[in-house]
Backbone of each chain as ProteinMPNN parsed JSONL, in Angstrom:
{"seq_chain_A": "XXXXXXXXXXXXXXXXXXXXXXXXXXXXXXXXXXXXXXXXXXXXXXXXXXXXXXXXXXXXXXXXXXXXXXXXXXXXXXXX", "coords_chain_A": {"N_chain_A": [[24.836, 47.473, 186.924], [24.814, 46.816, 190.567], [27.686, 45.596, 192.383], [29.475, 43.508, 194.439], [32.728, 44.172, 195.96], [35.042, 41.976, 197.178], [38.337, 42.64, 199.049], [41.804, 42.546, 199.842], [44.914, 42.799, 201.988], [47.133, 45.034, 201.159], [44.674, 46.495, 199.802], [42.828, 46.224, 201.022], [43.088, 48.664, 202.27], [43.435, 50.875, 200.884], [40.522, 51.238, 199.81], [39.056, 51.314, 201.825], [38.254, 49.415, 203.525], [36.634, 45.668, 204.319], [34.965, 44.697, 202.171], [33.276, 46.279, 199.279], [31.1, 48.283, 197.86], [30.002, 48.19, 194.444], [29.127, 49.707, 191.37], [29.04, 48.913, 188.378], [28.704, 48.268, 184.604], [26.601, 46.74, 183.019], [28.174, 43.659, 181.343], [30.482, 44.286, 181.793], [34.169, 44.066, 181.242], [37.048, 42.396, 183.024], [39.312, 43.998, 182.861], [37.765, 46.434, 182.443], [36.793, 46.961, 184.875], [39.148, 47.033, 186.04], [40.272, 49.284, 185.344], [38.022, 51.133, 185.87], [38.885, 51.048, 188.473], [41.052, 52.033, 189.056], [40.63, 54.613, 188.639], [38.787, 55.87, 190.54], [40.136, 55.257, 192.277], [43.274, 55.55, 192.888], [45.45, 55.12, 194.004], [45.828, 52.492, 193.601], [47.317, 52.384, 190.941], [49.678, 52.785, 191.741], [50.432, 49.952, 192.973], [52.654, 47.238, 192.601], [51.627, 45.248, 190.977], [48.089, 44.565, 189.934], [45.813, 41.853, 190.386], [42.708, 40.426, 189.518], [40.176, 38.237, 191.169], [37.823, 35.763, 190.477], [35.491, 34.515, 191.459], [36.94, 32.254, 193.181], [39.371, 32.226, 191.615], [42.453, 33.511, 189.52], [41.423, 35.688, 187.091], [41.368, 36.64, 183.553], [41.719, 39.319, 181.458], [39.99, 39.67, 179.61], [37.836, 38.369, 180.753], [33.763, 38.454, 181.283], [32.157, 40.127, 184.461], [29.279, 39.126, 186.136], [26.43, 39.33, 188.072], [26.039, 37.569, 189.567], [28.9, 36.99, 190.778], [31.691, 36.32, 192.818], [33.526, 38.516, 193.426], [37.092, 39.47, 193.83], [39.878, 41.729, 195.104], [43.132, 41.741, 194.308], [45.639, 41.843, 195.24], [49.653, 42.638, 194.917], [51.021, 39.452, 195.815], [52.42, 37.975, 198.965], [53.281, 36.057, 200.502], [54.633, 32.795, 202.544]], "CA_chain_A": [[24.511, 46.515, 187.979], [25.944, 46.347, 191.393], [28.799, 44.383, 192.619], [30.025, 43.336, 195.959], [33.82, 43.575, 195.576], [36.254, 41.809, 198.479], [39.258, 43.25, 199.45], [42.566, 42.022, 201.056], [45.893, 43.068, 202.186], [46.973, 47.006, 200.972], [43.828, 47.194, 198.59], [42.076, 46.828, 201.976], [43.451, 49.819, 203.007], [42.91, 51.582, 199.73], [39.118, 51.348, 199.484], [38.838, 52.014, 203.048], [37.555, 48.516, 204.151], [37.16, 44.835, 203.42], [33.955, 45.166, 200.775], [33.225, 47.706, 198.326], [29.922, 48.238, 196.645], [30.605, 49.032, 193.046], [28.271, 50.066, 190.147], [29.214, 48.642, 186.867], [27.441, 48.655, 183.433], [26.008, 44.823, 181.837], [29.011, 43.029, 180.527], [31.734, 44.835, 182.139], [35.16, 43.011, 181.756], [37.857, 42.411, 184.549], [39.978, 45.079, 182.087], [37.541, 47.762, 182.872], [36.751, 46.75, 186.296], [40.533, 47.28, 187.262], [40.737, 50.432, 184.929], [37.77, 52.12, 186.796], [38.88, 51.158, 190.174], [42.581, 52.743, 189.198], [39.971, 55.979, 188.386], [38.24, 56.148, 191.38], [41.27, 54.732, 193.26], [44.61, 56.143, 191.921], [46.351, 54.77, 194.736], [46.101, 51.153, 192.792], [48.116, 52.695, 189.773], [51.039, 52.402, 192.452], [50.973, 49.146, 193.423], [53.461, 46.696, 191.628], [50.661, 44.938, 190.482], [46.595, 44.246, 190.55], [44.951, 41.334, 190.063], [41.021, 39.938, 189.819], [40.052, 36.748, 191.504], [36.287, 35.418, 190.063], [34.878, 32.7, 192.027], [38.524, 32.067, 193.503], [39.977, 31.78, 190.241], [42.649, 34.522, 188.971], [40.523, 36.133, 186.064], [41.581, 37.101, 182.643], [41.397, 40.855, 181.014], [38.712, 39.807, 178.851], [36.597, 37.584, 181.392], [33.06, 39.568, 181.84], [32.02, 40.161, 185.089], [28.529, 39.261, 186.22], [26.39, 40.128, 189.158], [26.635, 36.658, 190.918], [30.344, 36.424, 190.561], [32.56, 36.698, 193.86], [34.993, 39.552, 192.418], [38.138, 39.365, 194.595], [40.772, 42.469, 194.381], [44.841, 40.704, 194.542], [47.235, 43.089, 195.271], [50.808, 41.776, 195.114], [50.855, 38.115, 197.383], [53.549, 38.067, 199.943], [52.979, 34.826, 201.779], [55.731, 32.609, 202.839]], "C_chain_A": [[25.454, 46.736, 189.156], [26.389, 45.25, 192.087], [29.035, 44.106, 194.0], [31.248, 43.137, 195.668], [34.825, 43.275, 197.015], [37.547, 42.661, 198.408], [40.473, 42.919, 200.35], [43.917, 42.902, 201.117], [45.66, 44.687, 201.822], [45.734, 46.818, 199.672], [42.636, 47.247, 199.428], [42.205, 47.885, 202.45], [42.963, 50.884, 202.136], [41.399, 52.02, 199.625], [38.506, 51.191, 200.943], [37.867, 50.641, 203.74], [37.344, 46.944, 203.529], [36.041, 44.363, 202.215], [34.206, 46.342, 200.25], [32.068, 47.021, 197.137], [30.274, 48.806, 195.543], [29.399, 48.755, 192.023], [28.974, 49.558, 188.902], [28.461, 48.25, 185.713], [27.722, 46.664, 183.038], [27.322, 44.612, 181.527], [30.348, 43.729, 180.814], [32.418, 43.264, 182.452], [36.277, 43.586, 183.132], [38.407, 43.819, 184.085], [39.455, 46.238, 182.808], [37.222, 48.008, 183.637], [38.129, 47.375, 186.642], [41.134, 49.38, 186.362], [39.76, 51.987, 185.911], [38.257, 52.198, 188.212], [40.184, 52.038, 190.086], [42.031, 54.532, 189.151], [40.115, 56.045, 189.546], [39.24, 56.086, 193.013], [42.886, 54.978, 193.028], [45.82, 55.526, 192.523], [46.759, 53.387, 193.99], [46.913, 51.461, 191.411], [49.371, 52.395, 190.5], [51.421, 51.25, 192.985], [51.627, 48.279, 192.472], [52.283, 45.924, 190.94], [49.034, 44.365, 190.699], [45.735, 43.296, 189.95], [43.388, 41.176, 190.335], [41.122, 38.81, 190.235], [38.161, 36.82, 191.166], [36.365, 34.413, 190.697], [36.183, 32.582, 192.372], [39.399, 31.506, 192.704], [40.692, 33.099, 189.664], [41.774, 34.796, 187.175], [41.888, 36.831, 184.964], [40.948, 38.438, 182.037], [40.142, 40.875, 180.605], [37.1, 39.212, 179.764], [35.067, 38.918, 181.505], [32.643, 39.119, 182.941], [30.301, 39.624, 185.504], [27.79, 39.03, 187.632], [26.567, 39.053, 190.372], [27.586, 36.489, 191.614], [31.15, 36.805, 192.199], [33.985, 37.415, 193.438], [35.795, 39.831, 193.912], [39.267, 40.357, 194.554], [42.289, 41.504, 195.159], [45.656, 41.493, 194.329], [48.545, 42.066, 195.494], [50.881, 40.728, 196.531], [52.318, 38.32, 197.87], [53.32, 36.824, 201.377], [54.081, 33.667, 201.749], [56.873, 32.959, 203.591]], "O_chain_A": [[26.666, 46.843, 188.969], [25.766, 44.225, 192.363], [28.464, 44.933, 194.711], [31.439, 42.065, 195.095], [35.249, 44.17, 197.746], [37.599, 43.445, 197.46], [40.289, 42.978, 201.566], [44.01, 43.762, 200.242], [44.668, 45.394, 202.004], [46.124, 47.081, 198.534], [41.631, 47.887, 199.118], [41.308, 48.21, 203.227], [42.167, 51.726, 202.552], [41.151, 53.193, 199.346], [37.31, 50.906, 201.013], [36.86, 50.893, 204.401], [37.766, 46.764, 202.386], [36.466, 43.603, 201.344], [35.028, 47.204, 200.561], [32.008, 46.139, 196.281], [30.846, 49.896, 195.565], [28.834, 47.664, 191.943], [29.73, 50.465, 188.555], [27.346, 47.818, 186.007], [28.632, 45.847, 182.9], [27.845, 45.717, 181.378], [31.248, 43.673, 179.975], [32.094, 42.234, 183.044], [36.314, 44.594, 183.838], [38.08, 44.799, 184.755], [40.127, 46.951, 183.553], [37.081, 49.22, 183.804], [38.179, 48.22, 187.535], [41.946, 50.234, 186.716], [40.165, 53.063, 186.353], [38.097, 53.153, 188.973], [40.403, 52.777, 191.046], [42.736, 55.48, 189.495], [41.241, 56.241, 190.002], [39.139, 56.549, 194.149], [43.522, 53.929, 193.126], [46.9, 55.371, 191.953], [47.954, 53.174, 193.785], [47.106, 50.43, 190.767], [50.194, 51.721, 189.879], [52.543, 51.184, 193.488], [51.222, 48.473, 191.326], [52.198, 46.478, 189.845], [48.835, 43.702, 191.717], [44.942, 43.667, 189.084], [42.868, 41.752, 191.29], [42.075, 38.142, 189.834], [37.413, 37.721, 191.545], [37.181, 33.501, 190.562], [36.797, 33.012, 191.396], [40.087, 30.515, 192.95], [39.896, 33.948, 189.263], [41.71, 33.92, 186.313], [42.954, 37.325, 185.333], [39.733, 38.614, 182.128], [39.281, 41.686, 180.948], [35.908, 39.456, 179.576], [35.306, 40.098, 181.763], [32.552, 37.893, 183.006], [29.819, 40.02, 184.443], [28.524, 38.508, 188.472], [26.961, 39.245, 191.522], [27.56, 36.02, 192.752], [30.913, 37.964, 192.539], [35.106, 36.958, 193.217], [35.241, 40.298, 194.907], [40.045, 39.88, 193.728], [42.351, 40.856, 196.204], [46.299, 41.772, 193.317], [48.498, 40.985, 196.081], [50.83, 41.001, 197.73], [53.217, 38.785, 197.17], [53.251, 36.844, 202.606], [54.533, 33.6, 200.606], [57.91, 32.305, 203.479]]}, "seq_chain_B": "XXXXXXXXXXXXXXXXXXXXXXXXXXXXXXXXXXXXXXXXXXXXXXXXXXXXXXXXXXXXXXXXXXXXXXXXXXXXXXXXXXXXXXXXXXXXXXXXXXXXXXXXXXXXXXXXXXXXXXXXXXXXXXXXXXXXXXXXXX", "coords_chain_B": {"N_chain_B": [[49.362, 11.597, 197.713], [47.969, 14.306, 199.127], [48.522, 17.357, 201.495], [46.765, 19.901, 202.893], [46.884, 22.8, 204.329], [46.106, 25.867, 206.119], [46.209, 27.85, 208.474], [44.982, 29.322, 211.589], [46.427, 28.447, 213.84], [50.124, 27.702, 216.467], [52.177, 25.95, 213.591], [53.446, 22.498, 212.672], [55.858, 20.986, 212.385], [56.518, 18.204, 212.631], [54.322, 16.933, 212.261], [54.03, 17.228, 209.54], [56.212, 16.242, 208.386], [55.508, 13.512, 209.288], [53.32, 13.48, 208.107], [54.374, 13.007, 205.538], [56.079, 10.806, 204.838], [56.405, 7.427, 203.989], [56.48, 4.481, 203.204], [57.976, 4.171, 199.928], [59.216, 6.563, 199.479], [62.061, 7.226, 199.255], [63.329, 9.692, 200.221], [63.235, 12.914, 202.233], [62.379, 16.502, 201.927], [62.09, 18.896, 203.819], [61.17, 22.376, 203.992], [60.959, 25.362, 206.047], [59.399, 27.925, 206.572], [60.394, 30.904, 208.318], [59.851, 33.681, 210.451], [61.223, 36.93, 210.286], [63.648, 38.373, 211.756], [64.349, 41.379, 211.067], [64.238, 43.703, 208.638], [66.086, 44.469, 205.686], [67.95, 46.171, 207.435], [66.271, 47.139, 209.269], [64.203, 46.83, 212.256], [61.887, 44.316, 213.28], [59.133, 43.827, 214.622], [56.577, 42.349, 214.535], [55.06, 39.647, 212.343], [52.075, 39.963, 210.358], [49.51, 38.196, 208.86], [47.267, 37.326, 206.111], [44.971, 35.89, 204.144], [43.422, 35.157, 201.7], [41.172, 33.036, 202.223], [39.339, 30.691, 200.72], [40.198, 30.344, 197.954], [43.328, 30.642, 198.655], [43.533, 27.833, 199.656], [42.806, 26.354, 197.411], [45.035, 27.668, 195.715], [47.267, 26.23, 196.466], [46.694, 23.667, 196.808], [46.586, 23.268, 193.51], [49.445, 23.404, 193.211], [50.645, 21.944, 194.118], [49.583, 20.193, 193.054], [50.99, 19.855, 190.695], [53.423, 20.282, 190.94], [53.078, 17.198, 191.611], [53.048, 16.598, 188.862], [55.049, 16.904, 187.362], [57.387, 15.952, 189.153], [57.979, 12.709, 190.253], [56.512, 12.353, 193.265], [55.451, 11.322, 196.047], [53.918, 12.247, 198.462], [53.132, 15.44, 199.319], [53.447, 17.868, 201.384], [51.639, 20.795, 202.631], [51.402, 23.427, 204.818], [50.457, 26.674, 205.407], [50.603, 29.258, 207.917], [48.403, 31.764, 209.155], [47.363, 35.448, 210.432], [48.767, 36.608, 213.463], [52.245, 36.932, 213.935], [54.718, 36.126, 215.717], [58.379, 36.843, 215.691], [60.826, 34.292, 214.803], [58.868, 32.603, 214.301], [57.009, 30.14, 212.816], [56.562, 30.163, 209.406], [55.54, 29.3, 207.178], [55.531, 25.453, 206.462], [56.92, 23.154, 204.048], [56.806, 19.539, 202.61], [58.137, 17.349, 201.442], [57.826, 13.996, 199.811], [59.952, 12.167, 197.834], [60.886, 9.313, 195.609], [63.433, 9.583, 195.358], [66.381, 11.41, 196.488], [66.748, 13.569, 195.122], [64.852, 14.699, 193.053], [63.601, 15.966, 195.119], [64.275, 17.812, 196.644], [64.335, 19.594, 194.162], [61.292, 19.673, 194.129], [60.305, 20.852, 196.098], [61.489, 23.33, 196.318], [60.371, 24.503, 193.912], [57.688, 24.483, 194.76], [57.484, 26.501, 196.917], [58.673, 28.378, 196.192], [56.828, 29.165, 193.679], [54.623, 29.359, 195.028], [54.611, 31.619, 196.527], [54.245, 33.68, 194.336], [52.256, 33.374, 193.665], [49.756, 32.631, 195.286], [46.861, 33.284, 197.235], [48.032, 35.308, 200.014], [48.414, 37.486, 202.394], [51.44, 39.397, 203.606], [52.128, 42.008, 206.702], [54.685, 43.857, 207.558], [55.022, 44.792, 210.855], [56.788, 47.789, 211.91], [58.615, 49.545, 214.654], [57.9, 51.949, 214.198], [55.728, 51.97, 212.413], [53.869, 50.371, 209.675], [53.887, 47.858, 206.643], [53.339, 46.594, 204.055], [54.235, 43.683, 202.487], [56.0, 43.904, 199.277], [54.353, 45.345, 197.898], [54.209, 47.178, 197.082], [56.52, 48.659, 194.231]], "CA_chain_B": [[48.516, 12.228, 198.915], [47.961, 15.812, 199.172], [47.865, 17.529, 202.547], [46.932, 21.073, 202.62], [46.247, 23.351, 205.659], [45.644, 27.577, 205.93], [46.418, 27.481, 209.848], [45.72, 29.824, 213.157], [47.185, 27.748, 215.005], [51.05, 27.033, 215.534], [52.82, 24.966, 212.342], [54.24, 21.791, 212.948], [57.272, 20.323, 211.514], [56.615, 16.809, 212.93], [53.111, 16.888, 211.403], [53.884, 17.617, 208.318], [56.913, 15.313, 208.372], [54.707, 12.301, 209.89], [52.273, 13.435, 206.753], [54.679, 12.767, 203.802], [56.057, 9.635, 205.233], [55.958, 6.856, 202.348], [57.652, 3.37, 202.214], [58.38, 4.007, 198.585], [59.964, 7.304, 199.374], [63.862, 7.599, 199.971], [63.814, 11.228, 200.433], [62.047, 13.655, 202.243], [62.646, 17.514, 201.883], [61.423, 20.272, 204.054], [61.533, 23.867, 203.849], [60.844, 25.518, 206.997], [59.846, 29.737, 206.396], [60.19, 31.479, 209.565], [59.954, 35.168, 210.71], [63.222, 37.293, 210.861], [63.625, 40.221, 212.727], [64.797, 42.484, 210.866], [64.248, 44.217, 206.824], [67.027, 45.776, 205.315], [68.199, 46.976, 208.512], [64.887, 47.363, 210.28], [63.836, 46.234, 213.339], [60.425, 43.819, 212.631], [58.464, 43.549, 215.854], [56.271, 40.92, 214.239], [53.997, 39.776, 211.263], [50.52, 40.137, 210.302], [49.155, 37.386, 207.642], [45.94, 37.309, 206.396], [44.623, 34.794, 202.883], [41.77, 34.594, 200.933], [41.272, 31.491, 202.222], [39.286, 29.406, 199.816], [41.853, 30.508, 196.487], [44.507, 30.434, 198.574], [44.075, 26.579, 199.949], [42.789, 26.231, 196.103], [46.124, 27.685, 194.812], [48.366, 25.558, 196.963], [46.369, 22.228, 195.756], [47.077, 23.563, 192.332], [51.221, 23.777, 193.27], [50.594, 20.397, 194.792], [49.192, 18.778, 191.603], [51.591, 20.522, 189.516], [54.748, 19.195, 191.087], [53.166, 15.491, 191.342], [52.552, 16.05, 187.664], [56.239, 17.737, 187.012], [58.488, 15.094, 189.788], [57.689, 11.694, 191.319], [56.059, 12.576, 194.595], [54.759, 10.052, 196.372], [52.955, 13.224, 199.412], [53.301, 16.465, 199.882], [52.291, 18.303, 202.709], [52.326, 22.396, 202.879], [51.044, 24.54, 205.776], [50.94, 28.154, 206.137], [49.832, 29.571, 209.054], [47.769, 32.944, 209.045], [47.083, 35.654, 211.763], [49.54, 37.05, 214.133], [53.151, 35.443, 214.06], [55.753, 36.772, 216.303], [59.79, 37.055, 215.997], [61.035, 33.295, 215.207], [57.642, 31.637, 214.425], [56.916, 28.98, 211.445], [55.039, 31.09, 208.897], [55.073, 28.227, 206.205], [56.204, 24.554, 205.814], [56.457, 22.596, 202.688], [57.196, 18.868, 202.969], [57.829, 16.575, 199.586], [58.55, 12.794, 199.568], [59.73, 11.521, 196.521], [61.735, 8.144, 195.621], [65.094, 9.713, 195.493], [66.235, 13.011, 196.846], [67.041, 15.125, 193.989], [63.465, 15.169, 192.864], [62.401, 16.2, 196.612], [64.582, 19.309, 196.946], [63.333, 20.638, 193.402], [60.016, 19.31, 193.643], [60.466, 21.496, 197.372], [61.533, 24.599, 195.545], [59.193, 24.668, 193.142], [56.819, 24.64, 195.791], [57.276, 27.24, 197.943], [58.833, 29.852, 194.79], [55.57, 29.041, 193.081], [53.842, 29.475, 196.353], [55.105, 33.112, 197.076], [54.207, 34.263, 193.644], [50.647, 32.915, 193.269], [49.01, 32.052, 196.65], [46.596, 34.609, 197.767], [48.223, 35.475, 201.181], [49.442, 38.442, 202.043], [51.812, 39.856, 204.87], [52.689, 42.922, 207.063], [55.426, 43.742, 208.72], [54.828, 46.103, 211.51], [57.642, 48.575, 212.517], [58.656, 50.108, 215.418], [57.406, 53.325, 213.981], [54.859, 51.895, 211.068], [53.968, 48.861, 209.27], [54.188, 48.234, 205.383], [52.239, 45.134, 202.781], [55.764, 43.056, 202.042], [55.727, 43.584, 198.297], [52.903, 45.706, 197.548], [55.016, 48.59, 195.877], [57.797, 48.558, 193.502]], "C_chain_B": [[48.922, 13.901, 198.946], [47.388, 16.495, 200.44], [47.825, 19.446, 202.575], [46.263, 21.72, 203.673], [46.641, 25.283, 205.753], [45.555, 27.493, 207.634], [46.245, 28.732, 210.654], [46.376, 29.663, 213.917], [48.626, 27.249, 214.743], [51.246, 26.178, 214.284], [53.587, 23.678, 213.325], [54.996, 20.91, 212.136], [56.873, 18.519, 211.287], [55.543, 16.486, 212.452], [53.482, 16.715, 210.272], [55.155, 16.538, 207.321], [56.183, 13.733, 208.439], [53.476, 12.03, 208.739], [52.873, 12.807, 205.517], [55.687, 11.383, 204.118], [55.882, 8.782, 204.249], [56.844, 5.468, 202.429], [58.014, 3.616, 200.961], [58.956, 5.124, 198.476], [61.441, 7.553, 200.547], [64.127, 9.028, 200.54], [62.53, 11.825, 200.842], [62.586, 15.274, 202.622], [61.629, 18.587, 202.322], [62.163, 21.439, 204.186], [60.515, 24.363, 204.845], [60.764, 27.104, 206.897], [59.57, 30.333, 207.528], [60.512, 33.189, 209.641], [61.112, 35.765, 211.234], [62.697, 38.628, 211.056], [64.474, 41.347, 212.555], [64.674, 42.567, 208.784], [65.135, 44.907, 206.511], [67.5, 46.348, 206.405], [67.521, 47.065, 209.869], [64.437, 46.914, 210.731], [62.553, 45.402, 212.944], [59.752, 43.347, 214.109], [57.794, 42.487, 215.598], [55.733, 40.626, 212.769], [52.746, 39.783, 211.231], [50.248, 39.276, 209.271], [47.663, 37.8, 207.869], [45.783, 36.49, 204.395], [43.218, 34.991, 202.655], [41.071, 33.435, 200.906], [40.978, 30.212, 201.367], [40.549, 29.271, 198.654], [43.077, 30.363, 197.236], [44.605, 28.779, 198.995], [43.632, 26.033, 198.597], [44.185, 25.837, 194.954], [47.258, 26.597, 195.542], [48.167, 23.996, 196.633], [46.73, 21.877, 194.502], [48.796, 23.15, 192.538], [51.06, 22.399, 193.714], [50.641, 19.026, 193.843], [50.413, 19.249, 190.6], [52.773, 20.008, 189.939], [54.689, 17.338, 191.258], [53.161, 15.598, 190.14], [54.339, 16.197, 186.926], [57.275, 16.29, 187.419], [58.02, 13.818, 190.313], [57.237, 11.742, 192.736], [55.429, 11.841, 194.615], [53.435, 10.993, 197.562], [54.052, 13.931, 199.009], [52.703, 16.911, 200.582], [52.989, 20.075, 202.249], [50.817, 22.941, 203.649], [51.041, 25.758, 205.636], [49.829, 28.698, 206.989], [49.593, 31.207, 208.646], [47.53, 33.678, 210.42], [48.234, 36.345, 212.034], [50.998, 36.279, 214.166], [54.245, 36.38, 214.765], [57.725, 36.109, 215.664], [60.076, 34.957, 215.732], [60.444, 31.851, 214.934], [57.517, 31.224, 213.152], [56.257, 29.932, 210.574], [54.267, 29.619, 207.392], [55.96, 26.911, 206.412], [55.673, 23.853, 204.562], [57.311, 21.154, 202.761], [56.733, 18.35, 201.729], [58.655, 15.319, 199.629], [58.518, 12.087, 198.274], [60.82, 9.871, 196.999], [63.421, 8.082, 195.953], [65.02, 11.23, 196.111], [66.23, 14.209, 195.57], [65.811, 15.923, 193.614], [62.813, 16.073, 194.164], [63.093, 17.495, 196.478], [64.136, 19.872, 195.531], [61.866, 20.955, 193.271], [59.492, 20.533, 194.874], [60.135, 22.932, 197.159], [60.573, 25.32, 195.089], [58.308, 25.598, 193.875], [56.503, 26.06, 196.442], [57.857, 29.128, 196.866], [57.481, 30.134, 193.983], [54.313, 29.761, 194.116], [54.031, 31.188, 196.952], [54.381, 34.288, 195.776], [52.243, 34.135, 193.221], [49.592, 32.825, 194.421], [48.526, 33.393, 196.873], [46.402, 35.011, 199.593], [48.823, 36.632, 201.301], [49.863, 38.684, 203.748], [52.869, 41.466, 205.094], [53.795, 42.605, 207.919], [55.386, 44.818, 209.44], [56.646, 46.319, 212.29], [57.835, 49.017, 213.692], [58.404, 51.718, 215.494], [56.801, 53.142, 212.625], [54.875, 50.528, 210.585], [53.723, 48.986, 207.644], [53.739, 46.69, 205.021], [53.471, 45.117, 202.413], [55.08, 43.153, 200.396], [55.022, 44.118, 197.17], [53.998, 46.447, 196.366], [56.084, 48.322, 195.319], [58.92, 49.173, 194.306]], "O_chain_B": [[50.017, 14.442, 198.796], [46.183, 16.426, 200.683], [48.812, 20.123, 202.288], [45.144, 21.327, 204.001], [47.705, 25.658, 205.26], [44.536, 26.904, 207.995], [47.242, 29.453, 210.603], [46.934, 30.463, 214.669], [48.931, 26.664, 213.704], [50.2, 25.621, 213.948], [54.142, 23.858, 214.409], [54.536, 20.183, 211.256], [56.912, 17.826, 210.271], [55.677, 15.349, 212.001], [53.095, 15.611, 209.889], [55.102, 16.194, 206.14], [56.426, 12.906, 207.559], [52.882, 10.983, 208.484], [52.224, 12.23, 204.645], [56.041, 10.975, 203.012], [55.125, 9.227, 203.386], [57.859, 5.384, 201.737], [58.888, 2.758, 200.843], [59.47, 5.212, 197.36], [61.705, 7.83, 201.717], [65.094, 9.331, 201.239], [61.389, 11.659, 200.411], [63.248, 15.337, 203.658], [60.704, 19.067, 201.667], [63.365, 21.576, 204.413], [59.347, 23.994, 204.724], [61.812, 27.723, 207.082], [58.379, 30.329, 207.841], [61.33, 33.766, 208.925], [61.813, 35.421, 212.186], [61.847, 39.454, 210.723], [65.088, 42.041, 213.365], [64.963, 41.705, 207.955], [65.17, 46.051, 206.962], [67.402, 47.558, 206.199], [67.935, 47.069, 211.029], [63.788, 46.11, 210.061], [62.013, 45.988, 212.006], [60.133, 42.256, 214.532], [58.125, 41.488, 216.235], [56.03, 41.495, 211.949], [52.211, 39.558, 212.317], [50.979, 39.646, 208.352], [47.032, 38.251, 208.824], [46.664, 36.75, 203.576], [42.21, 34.961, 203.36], [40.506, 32.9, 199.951], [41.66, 29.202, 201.197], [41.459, 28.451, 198.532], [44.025, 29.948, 196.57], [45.695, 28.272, 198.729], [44.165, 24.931, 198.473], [44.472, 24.95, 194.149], [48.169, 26.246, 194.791], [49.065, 23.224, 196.299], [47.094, 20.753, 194.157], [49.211, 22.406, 191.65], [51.992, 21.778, 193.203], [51.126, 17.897, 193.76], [50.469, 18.596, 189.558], [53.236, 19.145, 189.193], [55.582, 16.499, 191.141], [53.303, 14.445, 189.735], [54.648, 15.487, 185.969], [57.836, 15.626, 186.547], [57.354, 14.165, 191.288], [57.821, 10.908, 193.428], [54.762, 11.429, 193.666], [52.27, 10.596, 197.587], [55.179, 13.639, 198.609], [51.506, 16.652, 200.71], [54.078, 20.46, 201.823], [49.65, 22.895, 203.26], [52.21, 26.079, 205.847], [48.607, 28.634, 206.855], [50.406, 31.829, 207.962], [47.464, 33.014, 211.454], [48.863, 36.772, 211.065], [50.982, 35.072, 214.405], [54.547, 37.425, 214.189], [57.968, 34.953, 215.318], [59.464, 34.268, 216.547], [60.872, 30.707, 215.087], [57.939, 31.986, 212.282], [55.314, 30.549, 211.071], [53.162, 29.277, 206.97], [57.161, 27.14, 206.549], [54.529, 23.866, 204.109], [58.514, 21.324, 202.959], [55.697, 18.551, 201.095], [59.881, 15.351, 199.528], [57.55, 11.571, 197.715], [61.266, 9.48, 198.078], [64.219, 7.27, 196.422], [64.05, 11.981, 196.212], [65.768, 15.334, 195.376], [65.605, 17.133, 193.709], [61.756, 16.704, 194.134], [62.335, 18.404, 196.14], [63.396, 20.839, 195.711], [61.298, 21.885, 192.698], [58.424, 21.113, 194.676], [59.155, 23.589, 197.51], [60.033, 26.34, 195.517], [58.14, 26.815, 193.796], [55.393, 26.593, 196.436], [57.537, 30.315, 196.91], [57.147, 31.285, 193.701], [53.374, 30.502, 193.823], [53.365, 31.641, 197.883], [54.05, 35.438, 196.066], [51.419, 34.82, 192.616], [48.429, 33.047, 194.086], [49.21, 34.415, 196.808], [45.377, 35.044, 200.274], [49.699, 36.958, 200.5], [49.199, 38.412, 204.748], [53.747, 41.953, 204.382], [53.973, 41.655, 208.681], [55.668, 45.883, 208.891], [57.384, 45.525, 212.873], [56.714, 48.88, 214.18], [58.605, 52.492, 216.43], [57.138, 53.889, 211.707], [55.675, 49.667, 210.95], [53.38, 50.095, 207.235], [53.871, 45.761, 205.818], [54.023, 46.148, 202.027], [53.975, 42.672, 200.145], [54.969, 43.723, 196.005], [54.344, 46.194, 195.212], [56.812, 47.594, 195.995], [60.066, 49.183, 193.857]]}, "name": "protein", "num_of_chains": 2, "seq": "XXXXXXXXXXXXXXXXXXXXXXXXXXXXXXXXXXXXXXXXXXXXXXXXXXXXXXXXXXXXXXXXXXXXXXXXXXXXXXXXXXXXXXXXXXXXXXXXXXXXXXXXXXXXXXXXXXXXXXXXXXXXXXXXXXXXXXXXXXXXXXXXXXXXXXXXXXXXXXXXXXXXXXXXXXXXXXXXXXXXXXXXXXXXXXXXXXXXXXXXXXXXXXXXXXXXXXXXXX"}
């Protein structure tokens, strides 16, 4: 199925903009959401760390993804 | 009372002060985060913010309920402004009236340590030869 995934701060920069259409298979979790994007995206293996936001809610490894969902990428916050 | 604002527009102190206001509170503690001009050495021409806006005025409601549930707060108020912020300029306040003070400066803390680590905001600082995501990289 595809996804519409947002994008902020350096993971906008990464995926070259602030969407990103993404292909993922039925029942994909956040887990293998953030494992293909570290594929396809290697640069995200370097940042200190990468979260998911679902529906504006940080997401859990296991959550599965599905095609309504507002998938959010969260690169380290720095606000303050 | 819970006041919560994701801002273009200057911050104001006296707002946010005039928000947590309380006959029943003795104490009122703000924390005031402003832009410094300089990293490690390095010159900082200005900042760049930018938030996820709904999760992040989400997560700061969350930090909001979580220290009324933690300290006696009677309001809190917290701002952060987004966008462009030059040399000097407010980037966040966090304002907490409780009954006594002690509670207000941890309940303060909390706040804005909690608020750095969770909130989805993020900021650049541009260089005088490059700009860099505060945080991003180890």
């Amino acid at each position: 199925m595809k996804i519409q995934i947002l994008a902020f701060g350096i993971a906008k920069d990464i995926v070259g903009g602030t969407t990103l259409d993404f292909e993922i298979p039925e029942g994909t979790n956040v887990a293998q959401l953030k494992r293909q994007l570290q594929k396809d995206y290697p640069s995200f293996t370097e940042l200190t760390s990468l979260a998911i936001a679902i529906n504006s809610e940080y997401a859990q490894d296991e959550q599965q993804i599905s095609e309504r969902d507002e998938v959010v990428l969260i690169p380290p916050v720095s606000g303050g | 009372m819970i006041d919560i604002e994701l801002l273009e527009t200057p911050l104001s102190v006296d707002a946010c002060l005039r928000n947590v206001q309380n006959v029943e509170a003795g104490g009122i503690d703000i924390f005031v985060g402003t832009v410094r001009n300089q990293t490690k050495g390095k010159k900082v021409l200005r900042l760049e913010f930018e938030a996820y806006a709904p999760m992040a005025i989400s997560e700061m409601k969350k930090i909001a309920e979580r220290a009324q549930q933690k300290w006696p707060v009677k309001r809190i108020a917290i701002h952060h402004r987004i966008g462009t912020l030059q040399i000097g300029e407010i980037a966040v306040i966090i304002a907490v009236a409780t009954p006594h003070r002690k509670a207000s400066f941890e309940a303060c803390q909390f706040a804005i340590d909690t608020l750095k680590e969770t909130v989805p905001i993020w900021k650049k600082e541009i260089f005088e030869d490059g700009e860099v995501w505060v945080a991003a990289h180890p």
